[in-house]
C-alpha positions as CSV (number, residue, x, y, z in Angstrom):
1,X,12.5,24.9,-8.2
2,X,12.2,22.6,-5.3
3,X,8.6,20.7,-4.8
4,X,7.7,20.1,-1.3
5,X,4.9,18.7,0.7
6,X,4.0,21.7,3.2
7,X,1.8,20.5,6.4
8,X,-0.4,23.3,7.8
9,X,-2.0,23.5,10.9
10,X,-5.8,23.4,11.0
11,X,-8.2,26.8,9.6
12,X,-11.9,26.3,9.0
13,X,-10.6,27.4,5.5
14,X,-8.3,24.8,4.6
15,X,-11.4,22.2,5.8
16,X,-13.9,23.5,3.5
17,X,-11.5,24.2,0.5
18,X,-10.6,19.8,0.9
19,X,-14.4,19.0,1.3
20,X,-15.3,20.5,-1.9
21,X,-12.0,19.6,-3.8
22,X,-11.2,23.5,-4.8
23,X,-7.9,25.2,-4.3
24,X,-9.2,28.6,-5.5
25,X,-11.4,28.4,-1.5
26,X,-7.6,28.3,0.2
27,X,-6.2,30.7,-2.4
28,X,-6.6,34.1,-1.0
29,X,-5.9,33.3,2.4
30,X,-2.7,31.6,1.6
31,X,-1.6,34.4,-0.1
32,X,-2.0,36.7,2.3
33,X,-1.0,34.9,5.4
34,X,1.3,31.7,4.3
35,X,2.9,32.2,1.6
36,X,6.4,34.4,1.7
37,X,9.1,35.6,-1.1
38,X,10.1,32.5,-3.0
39,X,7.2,30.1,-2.7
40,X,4.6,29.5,-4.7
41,X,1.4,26.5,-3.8
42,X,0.6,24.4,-6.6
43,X,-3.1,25.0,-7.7
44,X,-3.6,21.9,-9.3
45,X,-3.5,20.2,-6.5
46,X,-6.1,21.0,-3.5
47,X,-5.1,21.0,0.8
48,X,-5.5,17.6,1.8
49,X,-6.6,16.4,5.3
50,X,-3.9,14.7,6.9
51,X,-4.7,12.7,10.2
52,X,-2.4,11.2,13.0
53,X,0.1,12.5,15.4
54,X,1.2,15.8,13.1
55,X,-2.0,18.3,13.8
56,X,-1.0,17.9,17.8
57,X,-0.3,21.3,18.4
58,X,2.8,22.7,19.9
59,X,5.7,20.5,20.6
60,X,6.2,17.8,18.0
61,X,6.9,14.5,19.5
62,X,9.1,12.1,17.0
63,X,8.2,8.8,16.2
64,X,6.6,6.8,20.0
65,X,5.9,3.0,18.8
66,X,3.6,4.3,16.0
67,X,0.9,4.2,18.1
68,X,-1.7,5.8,16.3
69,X,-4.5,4.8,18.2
70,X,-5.1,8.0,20.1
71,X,-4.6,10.5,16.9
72,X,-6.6,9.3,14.4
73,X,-9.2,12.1,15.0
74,X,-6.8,15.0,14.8
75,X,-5.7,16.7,11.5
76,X,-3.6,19.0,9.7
77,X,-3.7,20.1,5.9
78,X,-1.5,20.0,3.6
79,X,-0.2,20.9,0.0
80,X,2.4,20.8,-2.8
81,X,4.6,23.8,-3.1
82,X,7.2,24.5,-5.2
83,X,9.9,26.4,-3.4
84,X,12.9,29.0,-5.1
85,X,16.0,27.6,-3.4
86,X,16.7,26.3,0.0
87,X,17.0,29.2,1.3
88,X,13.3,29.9,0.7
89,X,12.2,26.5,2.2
90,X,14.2,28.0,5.5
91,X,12.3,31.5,5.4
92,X,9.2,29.7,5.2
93,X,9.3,27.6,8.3
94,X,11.0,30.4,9.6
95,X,8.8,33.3,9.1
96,X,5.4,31.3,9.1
97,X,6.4,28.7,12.2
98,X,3.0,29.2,14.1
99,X,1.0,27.9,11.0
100,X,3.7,25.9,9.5
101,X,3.6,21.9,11.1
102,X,6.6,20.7,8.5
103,X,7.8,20.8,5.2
104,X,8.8,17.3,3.7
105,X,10.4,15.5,0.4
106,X,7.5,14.9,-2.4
107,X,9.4,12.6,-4.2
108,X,8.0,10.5,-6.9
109,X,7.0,6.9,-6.6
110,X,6.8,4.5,-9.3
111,X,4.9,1.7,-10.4
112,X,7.2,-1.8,-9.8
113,X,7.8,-2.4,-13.5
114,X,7.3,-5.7,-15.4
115,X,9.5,-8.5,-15.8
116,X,13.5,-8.1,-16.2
117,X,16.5,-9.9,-15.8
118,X,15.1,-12.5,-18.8
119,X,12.7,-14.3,-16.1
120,X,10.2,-16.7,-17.8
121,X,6.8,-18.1,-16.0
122,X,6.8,-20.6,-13.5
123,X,3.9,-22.4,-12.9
124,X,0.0,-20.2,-13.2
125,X,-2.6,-18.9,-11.4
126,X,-3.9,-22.2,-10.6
127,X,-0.8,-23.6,-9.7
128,X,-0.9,-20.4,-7.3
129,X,-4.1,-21.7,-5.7
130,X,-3.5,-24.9,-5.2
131,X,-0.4,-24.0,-3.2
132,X,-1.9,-20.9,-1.9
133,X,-4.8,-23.4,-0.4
134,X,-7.8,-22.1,-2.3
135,X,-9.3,-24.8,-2.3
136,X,-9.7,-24.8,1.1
137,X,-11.4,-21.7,0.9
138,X,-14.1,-22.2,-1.5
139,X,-14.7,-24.9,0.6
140,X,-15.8,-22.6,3.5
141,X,-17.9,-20.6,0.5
142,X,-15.2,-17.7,1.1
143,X,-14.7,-16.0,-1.9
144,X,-14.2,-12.2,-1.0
145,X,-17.9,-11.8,-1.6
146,X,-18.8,-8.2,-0.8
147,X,-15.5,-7.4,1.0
148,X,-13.5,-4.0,-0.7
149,X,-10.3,-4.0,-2.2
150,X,-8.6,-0.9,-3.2
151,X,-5.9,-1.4,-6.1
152,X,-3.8,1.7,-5.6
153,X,-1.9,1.7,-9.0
154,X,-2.1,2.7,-12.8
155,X,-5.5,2.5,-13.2
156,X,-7.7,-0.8,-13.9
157,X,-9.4,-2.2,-17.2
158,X,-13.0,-3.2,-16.6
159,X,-12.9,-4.4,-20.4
160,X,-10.0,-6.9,-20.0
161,X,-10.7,-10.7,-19.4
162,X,-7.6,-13.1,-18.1
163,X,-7.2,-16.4,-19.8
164,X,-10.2,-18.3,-17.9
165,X,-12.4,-15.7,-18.9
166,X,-12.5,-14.0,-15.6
167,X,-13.7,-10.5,-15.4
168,X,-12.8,-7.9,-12.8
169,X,-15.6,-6.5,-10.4
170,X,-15.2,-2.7,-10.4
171,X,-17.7,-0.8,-7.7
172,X,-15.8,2.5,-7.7
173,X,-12.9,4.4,-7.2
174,X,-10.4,8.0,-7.5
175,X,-7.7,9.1,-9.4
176,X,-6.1,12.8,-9.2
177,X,-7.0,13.2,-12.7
178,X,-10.8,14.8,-12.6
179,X,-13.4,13.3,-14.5
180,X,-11.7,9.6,-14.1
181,X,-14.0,7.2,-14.6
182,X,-13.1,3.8,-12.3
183,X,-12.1,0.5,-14.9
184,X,-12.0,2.6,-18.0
185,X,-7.8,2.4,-18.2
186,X,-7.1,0.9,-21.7
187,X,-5.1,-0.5,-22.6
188,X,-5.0,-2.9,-19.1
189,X,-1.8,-1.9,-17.0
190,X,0.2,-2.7,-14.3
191,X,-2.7,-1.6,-12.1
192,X,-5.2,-4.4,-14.1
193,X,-2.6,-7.7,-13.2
194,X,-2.3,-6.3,-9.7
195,X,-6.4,-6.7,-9.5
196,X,-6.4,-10.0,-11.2
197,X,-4.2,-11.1,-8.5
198,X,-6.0,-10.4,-5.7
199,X,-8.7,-12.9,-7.3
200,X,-7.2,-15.6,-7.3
201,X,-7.7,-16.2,-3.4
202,X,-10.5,-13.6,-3.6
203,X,-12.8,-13.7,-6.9
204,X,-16.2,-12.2,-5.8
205,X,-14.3,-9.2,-4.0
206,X,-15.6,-5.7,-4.2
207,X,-12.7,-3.7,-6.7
208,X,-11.6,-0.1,-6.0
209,X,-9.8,1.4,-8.9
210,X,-7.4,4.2,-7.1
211,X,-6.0,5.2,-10.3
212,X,-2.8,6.9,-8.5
213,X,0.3,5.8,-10.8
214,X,-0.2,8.3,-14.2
215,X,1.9,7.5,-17.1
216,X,4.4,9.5,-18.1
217,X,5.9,7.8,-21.5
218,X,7.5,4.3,-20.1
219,X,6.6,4.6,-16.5
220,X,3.9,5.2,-14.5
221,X,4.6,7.1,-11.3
222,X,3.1,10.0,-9.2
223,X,4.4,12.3,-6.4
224,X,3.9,11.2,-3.2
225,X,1.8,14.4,-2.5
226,X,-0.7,12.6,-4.7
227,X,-0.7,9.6,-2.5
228,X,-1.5,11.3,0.3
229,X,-4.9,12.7,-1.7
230,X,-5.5,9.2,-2.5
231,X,-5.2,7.7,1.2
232,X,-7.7,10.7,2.2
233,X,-10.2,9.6,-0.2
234,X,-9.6,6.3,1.6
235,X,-9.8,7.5,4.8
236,X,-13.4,9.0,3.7
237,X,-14.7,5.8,2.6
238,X,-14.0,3.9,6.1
239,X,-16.2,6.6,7.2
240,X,-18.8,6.5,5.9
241,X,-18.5,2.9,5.5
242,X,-17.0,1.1,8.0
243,X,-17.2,-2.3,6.1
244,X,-14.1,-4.1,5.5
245,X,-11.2,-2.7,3.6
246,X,-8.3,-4.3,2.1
247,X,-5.5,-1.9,0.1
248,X,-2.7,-3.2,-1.9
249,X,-0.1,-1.5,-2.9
250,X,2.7,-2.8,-5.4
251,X,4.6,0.5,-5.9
252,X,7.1,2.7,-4.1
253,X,10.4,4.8,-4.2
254,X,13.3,2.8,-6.3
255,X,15.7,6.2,-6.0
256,X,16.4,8.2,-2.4
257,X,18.3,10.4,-4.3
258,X,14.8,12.6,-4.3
259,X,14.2,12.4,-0.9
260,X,15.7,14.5,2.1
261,X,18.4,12.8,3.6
262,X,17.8,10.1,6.6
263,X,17.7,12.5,10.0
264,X,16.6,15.3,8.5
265,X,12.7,16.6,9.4
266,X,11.8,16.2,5.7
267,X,12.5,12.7,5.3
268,X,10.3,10.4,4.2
269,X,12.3,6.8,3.8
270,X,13.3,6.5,7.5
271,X,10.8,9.2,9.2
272,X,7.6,8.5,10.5
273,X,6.4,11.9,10.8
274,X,6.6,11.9,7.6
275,X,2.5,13.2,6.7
276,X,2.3,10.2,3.8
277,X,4.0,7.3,6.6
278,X,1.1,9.3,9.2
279,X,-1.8,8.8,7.3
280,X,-0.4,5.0,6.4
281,X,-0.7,4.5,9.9
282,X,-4.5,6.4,10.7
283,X,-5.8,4.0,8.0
284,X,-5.2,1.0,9.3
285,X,-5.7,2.3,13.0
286,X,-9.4,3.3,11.3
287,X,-9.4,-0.9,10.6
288,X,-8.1,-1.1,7.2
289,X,-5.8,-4.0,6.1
290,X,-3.0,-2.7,4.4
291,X,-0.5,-4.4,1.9
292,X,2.8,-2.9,0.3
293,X,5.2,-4.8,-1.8
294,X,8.5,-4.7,-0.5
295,X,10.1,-4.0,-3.5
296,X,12.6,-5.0,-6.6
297,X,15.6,-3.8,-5.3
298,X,16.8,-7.3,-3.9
299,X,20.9,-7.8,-4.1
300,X,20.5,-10.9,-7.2
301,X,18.6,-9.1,-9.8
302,X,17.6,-5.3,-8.6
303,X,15.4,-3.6,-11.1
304,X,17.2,-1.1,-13.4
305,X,15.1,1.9,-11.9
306,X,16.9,1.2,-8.3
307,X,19.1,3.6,-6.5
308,X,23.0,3.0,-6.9
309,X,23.0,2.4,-3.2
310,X,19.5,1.5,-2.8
311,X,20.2,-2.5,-3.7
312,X,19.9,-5.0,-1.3
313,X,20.1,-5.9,2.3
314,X,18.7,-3.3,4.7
315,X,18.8,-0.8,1.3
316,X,15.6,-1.6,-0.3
317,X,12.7,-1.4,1.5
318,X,11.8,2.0,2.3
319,X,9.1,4.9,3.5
320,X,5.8,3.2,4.0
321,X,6.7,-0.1,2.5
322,X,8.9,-0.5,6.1
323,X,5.5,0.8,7.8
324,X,5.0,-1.4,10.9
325,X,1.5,-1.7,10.8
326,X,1.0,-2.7,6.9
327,X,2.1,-5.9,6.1
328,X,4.9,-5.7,3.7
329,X,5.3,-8.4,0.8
330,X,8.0,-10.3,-0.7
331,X,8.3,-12.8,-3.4
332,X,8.7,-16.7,-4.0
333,X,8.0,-18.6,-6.9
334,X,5.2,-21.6,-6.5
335,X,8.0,-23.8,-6.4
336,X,8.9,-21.8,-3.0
337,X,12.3,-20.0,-4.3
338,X,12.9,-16.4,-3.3
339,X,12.8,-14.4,-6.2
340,X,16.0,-12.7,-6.9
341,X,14.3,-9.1,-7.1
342,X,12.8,-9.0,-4.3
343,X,13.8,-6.4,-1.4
344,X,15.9,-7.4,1.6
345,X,15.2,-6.0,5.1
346,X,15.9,-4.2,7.5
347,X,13.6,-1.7,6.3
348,X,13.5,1.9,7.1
349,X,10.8,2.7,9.3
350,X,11.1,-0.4,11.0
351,X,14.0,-3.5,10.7
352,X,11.5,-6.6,10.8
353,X,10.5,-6.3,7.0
354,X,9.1,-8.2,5.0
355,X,6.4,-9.7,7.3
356,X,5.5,-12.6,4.8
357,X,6.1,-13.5,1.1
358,X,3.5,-14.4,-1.4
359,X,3.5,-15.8,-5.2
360,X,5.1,-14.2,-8.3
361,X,6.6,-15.2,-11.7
362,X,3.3,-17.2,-13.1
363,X,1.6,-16.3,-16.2
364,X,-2.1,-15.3,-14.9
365,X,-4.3,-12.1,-15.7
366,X,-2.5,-12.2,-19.4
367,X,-1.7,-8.7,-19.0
368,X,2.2,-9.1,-19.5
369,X,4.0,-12.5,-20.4
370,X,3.9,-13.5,-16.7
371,X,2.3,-11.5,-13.4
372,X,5.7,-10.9,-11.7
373,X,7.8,-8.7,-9.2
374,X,6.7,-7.9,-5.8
375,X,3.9,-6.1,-7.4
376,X,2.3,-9.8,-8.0
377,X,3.3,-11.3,-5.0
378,X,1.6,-8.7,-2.6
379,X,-2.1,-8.7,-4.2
380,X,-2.0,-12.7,-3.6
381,X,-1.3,-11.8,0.1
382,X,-3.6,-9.1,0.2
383,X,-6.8,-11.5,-1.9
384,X,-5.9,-14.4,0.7
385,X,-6.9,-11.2,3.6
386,X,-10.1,-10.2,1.6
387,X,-11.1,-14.0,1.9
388,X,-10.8,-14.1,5.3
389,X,-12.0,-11.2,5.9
390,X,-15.4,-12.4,4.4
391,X,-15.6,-14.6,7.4
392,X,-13.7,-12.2,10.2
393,X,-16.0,-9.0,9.1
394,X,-14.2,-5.7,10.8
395,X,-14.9,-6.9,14.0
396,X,-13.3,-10.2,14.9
397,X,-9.8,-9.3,14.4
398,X,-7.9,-5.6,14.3
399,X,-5.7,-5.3,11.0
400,X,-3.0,-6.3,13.7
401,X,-4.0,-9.1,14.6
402,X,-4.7,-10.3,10.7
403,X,-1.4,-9.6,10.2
404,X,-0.3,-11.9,13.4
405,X,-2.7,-14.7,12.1
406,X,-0.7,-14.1,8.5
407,X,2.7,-14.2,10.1
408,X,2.6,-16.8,12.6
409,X,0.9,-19.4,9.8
410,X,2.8,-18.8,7.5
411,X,5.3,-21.7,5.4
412,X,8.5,-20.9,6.9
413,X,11.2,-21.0,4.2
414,X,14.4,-19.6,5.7
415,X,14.1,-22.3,8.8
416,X,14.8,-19.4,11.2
417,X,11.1,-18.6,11.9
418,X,11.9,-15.2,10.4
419,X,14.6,-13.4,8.5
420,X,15.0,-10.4,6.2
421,X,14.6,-12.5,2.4
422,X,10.9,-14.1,3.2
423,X,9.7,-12.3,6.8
424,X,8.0,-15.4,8.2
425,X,7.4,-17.2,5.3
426,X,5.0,-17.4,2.5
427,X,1.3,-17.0,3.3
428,X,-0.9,-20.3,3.4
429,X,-4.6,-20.2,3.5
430,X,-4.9,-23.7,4.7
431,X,-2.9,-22.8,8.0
432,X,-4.8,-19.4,8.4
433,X,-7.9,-21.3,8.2
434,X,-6.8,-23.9,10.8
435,X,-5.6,-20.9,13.1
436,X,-9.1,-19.7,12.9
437,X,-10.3,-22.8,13.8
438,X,-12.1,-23.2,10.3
439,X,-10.0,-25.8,9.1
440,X,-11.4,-29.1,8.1
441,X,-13.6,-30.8,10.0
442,X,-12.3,-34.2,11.5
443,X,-14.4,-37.0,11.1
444,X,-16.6,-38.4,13.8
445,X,-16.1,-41.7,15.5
446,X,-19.0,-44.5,14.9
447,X,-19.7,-45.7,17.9
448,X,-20.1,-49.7,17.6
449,X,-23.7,-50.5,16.9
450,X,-25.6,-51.7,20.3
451,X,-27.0,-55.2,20.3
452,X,-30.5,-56.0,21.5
């Protein structure tokens, strides 16, 4: 069999079965008018609103500068399908092209996995916020304080407590498993150092536990179907609450081997039609700041779970960790040294990746021996963005122009202003402050005492 993501054009139908969660509401119709001979739709999994440029009806245009501004309130639906053979996929879009919008890879998307290649700790958390510039910001009282952040991993534990004692502040959150209750993952997980992270720049912050990344023996991974559920729940929230929203991400595809090849109109690595790279891009047109981990598939010490020819410059950094509009994460040590692991741009959907690097390779939430990978580094990005965003609100800066302030105050460490190891260098709180003008206050000049 051959699981796909199938994108359907908009029925009143499809709406009400993704409101109330139930595939048995789209069953009967999509027997009797979508499917054909040789497909079957998964019932486990429910339609799924999809927003951006895909529910434009008629012609399909491909990828115009991502800009998403203008199809964030248009939709399509779609759902997991497992199809007979190829030839089935082709009598599907064939047979059913007035319903059908595309059919695209699901492939599955792992967890990026703890430490390899014999790495020990350098340095700690607080060594992390002292070059991070921390400081700085519990100076300003910004601490993340009622500002969300949405770990999108294996699941967080509420239980757990890091070395200082710290505790993580769970408000909520969604998994596809039903019946998931946010911070109850046990023991703590990838998912759990990924949160602890994020506190180091951001301790009072708001925790979403989207328990996407299941596990499956030795690795946690999901489809990317199941992604797509997830960014919909996400999309949902903004809604109702349009308060600020920071997601990190610190997982991806190590293998392309799953996925349709590049140039075909089922790709997902280098194809922003693609409906998971589309609703990547809605979110954080809605305002949301988004963070992905460029990856461990850098030339010096790839991860073992890489791709034969998915290793290195221009090969690792793929799908919607190359989104233009999230800001993609690589990783240093605190003594400022790129981490050998860590993915080399260009990246798929666009060559300018990574934007910035961030912190890895210290011993912190005490989940594993050391927080490391990518996976570390991009929740220390993405808890330096919830700080500030404490101060900014929604309103004072567009994710965009977060990701500008990021970029252009950033520690250069390649001495080119930017380059494909470390984007434009590792992020610095002190400098983002200064750009805001919140840095510190100079003192005033006495003015000579007046004599009578």
């Amino acid at each position: 069999m051959h699981r796909r993501i199938v994108v359907l054009r908009p029925h009143e139908w499809l709406k009400e079965a993704f409101a109330k969660r139930a595939f048995a509401l789209a069953a009967p119709r999509l027997e009797t008018t979508i499917a054909v001979k040789g497909v079957r739709f998964d019932e486990r999994y429910h339609p799924v609103r999809v927003r951006g440029r895909l529910a434009v009806s008629g012609e399909r245009p491909a990828a115009i500068g991502f800009d998403y501004a203008k199809a964030t309130t248009l939709e399509s639906f779609c759902l997991r399908t497992d199809f007979e053979d190829e030839e089935a996929i082709a009598r599907f879009a064939r047979d059913r092209a007035t319903e059908v919008v595309g059919v695209y890879a699901d492939p599955e998307v792992r967890a990026f996995p703890s430490p390899y290649c014999g790495a020990n700790a350098i340095g700690d958390a607080t060594d992390v916020a002292r070059q991070l510039g921390v400081a700085g910001l519990k100076k300003l009282g910004l601490t993340g304080k009622n500002v969300r952040v949405a770990i999108v991993d294996t699941g967080l534990d509420g239980r757990h407590a890091a070395s200082d004692g710290h505790r993580l502040r769970i408000v909520g959150g969604w998994s596809p498993i039903p019946g998931y209750a946010p911070g109850s993952t046990s023991p703590p997980q990838h998912g759990t150092m990924c949160a602890f992270d994020t506190t180091i720049a951001a301790p009072d912050a708001k925790l979403l536990d989207y328990a996407l990344l299941q596990s499956s023996g030795t690795t946690f991974n999901a489809f990317l179907s199941d992604a797509i559920a997830a960014y919909a729940s996400l999309m949902e929230l903004l809604d109702d609450d349009p308060r600020p929203l920071v997601v990190n991400n610190s997982w991806g595809m190590y293998d392309r081997s799953q996925d349709e090849p590049v140039g075909s109109p089922g790709n997902y690595s280098a194809n922003p039609d693609h409906p998971f790279n589309q609703m990547v891009g809605s979110l954080v047109a809605a305002g949301a700041d988004v963070f992905f981990a460029a990856g461990n598939c850098g030339a010096d010490c790839p991860a073992g779970a890489c791709g034969a020819r998915d290793v290195g410059p221009g090969r690792s950094i793929h799908g919607a960790n190359s989104h233009p509009d999230v800001i993609t994460v690589a990783a240093v040590t605190v003594t400022r040294r790129r981490l050998g692991y860590s993915s080399q741009g260009p990246g798929g959907l666009y060559q300018r990746k990574p934007d910035v690097a961030a912190y890895s390779q210290f011993t912190g939430s005490g989940v594993y021996p050391n927080d490391n990978g990518t996976s570390a580094a991009s929740p220390v990005a993405a808890g330096l963005a919830a700080a500030l965003r404490q101060k900014l609100g929604r309103t004072k800066l567009t994710p965009a122009q977060l990701k500008g302030l990021l970029q252009r105050t950033a520690t250069d460490l390649g001495g080119t202003g930017w380059d494909y190891d470390f984007g434009y260098g590792v992020v610095n709180a002190t400098r983002a402050l200064k750009g805001l003008g919140l840095g510190p206050a100079k003192a005033k000049r006495r003015r000579p005492a007046t004599r009578r």
